[in-house]
Backbone as a ProteinNet text record, in pm:
[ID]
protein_1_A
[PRIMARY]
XXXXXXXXXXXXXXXXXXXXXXXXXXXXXXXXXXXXXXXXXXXXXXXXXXXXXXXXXXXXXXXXXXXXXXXXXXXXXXXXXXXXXXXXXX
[TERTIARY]
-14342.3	-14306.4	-14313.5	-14386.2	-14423.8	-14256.3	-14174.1	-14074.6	-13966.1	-13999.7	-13864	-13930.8	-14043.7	-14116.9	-14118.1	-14080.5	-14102.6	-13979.2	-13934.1	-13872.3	-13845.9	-13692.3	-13627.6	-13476.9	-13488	-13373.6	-13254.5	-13134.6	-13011.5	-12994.7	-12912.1	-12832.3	-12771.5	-12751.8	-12652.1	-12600.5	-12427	-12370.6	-12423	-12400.1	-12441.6	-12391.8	-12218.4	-12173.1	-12255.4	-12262.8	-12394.2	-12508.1	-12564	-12708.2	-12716.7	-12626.4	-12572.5	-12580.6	-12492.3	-12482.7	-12624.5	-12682.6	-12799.1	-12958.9	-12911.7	-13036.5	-13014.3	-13149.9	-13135.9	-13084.6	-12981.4	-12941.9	-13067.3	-13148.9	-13218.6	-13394.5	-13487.3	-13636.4	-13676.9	-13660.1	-13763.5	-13678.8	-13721.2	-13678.2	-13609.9	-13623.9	-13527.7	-13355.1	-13270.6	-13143.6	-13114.5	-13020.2	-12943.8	-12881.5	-12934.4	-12833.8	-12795.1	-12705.7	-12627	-12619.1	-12598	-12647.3	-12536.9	-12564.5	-12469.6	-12380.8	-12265.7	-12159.2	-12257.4	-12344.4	-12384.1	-12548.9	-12582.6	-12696.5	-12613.3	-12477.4	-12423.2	-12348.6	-12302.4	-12295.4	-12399.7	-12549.8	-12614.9	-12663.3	-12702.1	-12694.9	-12581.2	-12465.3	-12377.7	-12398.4	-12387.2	-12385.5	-12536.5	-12672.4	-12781.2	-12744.3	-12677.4	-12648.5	-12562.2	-12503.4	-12387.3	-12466	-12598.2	-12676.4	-12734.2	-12777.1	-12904.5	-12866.7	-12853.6	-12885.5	-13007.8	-13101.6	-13242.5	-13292.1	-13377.2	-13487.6	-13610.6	-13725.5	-13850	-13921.7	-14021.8	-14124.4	-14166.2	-14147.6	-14158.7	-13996	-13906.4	-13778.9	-13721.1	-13800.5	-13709	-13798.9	-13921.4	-13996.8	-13932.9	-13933.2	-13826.8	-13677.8	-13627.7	-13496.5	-13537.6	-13574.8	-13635.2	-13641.5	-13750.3	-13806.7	-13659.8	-13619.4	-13508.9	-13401	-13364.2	-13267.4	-13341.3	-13465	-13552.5	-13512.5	-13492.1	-13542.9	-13658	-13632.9	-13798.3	-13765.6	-13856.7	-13854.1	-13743.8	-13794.6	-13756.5	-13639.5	-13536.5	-13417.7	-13335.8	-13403.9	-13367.9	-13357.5	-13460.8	-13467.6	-13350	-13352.1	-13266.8	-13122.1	-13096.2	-12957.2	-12898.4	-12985.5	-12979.1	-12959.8	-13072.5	-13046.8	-12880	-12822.3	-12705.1	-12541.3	-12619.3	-12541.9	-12513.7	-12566.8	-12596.5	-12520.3	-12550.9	-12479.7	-12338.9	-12327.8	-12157.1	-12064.2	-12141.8	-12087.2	-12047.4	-12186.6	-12157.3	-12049.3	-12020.3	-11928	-11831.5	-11754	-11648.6	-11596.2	-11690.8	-11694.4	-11615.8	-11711.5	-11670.9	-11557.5	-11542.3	-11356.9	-11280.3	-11285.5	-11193.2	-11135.7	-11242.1	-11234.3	-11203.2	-11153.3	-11081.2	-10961.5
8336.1	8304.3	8155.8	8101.9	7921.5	7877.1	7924.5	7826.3	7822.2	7961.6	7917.3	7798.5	7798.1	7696.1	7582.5	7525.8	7417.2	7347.7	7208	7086.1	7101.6	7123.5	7050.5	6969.9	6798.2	6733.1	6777.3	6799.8	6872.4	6844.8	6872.7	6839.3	6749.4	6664.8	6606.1	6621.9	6591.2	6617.2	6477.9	6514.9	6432.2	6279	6291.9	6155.4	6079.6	6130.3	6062	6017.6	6097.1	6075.7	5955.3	5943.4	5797.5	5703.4	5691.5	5556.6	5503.9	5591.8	5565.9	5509.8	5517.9	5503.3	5349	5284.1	5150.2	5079.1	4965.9	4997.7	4910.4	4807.6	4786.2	4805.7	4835.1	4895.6	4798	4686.6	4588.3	4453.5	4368.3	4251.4	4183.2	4166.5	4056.4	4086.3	4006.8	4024.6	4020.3	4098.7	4107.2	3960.3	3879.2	3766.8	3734.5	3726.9	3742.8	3634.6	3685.8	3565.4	3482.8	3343.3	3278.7	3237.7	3195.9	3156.1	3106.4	3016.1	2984.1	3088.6	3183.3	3273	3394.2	3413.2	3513.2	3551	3394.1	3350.9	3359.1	3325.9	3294	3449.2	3494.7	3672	3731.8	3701.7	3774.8	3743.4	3561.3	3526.4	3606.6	3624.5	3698.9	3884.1	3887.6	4033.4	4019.9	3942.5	3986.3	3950.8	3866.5	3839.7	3986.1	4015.8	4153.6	4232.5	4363.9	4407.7	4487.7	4438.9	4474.8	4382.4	4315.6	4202.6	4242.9	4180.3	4222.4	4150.2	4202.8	4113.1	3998.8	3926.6	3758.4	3686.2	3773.5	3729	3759.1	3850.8	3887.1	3793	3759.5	3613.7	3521.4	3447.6	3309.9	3338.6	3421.4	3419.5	3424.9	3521.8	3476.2	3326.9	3264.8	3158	3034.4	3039.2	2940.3	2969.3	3103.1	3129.8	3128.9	3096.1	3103.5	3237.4	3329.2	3477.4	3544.4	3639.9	3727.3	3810.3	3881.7	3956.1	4094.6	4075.8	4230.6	4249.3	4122.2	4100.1	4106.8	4006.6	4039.7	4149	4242.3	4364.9	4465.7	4466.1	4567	4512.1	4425.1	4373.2	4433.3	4376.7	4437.2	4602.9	4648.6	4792.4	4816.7	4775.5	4774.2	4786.1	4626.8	4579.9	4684.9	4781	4841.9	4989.9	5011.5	5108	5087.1	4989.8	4932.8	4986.1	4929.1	4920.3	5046.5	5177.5	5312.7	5348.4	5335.5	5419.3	5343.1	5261.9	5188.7	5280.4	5267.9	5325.3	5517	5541.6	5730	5696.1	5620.1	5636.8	5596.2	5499.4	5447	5610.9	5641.2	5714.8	5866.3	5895.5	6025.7	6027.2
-5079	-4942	-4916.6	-4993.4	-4919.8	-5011.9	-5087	-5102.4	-5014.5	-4951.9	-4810	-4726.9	-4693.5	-4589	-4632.7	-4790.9	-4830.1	-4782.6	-4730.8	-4781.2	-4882.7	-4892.5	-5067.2	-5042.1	-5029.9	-5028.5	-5095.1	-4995.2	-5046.6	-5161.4	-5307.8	-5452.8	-5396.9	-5470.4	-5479.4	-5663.6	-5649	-5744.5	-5851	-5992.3	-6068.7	-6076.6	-6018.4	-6011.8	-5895.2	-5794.1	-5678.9	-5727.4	-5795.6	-5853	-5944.5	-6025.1	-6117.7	-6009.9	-5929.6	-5879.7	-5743.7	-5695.3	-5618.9	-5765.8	-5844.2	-5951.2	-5955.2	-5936.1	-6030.4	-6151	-6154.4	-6271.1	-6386.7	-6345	-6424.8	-6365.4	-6429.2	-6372	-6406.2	-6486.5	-6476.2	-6414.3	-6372.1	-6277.1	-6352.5	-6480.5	-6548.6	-6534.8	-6482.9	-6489.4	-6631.3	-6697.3	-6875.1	-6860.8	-6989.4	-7007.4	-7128.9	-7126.8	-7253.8	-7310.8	-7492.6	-7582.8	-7574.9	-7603.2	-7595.9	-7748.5	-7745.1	-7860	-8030	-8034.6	-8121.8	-8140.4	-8048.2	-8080.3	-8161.3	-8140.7	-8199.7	-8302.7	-8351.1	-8441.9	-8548.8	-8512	-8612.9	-8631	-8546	-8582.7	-8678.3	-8647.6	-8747.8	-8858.1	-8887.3	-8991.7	-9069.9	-9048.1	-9091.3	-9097	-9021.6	-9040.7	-9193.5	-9200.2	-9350	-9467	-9443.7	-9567.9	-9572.2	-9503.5	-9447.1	-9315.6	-9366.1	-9241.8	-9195.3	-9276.1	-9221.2	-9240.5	-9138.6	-9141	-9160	-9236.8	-9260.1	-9103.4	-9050.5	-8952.9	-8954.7	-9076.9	-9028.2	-9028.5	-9123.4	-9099.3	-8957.4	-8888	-8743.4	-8596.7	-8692.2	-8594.5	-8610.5	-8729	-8795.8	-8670.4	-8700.1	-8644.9	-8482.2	-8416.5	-8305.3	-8232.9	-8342.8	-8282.9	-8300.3	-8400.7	-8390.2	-8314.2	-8261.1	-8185.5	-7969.4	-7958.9	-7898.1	-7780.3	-7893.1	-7818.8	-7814.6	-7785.1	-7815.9	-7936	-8032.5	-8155.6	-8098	-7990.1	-7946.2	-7933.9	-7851.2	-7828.1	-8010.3	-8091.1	-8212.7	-8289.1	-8290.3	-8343.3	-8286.2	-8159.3	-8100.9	-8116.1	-8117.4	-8151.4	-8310.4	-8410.1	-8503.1	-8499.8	-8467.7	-8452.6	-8425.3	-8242	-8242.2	-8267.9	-8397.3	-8452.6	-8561.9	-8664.6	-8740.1	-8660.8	-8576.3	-8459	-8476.1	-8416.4	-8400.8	-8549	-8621.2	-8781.9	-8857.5	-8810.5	-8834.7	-8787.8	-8612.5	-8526.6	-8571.5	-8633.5	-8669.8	-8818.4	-8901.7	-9016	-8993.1	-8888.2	-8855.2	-8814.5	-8710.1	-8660	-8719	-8816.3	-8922.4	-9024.8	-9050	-9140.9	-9147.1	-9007.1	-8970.6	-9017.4
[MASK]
++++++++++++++++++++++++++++++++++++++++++++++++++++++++++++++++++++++++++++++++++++++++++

C-alpha cells in the first residue's frame, strides 16, 4: 500500500534524460591537445604502442601533460587502430 502514497517524478523518455545530464562532473573544461602534442604522440605511437610507466612519465613531462592524459590517449589511440582494422576488413 505505501507505493501508491509514495512520490515518483514522471519518466521521462531516454532522449530527455541524455540531454538534462551534465555533460562533464568534474570542473575542468576538455582541452584539446595541441598540433605539435599530437604529433609527438603519433610519432611514439609508431615506435610503440605500449609505453612502460617511466616511458609514459618522460612523455608526459615533455609534452607537459598529466600521465593520465597520456595513458588514455594511447589506450584510444590503440582503439582507433582496432575499429579501422574491423571495418577495413569486412
Amino acid at each position: 500500500w505505501l507505493s501508491y502514497t509514495r512520490y515518483s517524478p514522471p519518466k521521462l523518455p531516454r532522449a530527455q534524460r541524455r540531454k538534462s545530464r551534465k555533460r562533464r562532473s568534474s570542473g575542468n573544461p576538455r582541452v584539446p591537445f595541441s598540433t605539435s602534442q599530437l604529433m609527438e604522440l603519433e610519432h611514439k605511437y609508431v615506435e610503440t604502442r605500449y609505453l612502460s610507466g617511466p616511458e609514459v612519465a618522460e612523455l608526459a613531462n615533455g609534452l607537459r601533460l598529466s600521465e593520465h592524459r597520456v595513458k588514455i590517449w594511447f589506450q584510444n589511440r590503440r582503439a582507433r587502430e582496432k575499429k579501422a582494422k574491423e571495418e577495413g576488413g569486412m
